[in-house]
N, C-alpha and C positions, 0 to 999 in steps of 0.2 A: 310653439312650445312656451312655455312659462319658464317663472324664475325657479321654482321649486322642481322642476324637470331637470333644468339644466344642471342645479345645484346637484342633484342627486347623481345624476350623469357623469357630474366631475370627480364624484367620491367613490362612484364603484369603479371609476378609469382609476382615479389613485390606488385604490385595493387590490387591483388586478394587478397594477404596475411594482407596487409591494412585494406582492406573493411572486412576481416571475423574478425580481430584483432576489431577493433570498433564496431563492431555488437556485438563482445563477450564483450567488455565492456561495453554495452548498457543495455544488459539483465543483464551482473552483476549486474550495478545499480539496475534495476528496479527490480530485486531480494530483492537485498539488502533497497531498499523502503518499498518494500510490506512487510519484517519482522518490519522494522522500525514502520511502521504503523500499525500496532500490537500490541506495545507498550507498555503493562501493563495498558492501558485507560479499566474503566468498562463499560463495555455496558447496556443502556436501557431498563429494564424491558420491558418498554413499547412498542419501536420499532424496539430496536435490536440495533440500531447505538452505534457504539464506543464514548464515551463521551469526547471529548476533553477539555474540559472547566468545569464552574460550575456544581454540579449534586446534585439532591436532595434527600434526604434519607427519604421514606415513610414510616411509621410502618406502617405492616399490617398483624400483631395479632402476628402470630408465625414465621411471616417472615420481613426483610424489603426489600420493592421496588426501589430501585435504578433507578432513572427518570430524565431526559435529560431534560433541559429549554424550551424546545418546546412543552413536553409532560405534563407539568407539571398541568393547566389548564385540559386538559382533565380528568388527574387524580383524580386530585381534584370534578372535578362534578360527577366524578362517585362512590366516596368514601361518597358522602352526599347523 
């Protein structure tokens, strides 16, 4: 092998080693997203979805309904 082999040899091992390096910090994040958004947010009696924002607290007798601003309408006409 020559010097120009070698040389070349060491630069596509570094490119190789680049591209897995950022692919692994890629998935880290989005690891690290997905627990993020997980978050201690209640979810929706009604649809399931994680509640990010306002939530409304329905009694309903011996339990209460924890309900998202979208659901809340619905709920409402089916409680009358």
């Amino acid at each position: 092998m020559d010097l120009t082999n070698l040389v070349s040899d060491f630069f596509k091992t570094q490119s190789v080693i680049s591209k897995e390096s950022l692919r692994a910090e890629r998935e880290l994040q989005d690891y690290h997203d997905s627990l993020v958004d997980c978050d201690n947010f209640p979810t929706c009696d009604w649809c399931g979805e994680a509640i990010t924002e306002d939530w409304y607290e329905i009694d309903a007798g011996k339990t209460v309904d924890i309900v998202c601003p979208e659901c809340i309408e619905m709920c409402r006409k089916e409680r009358k």
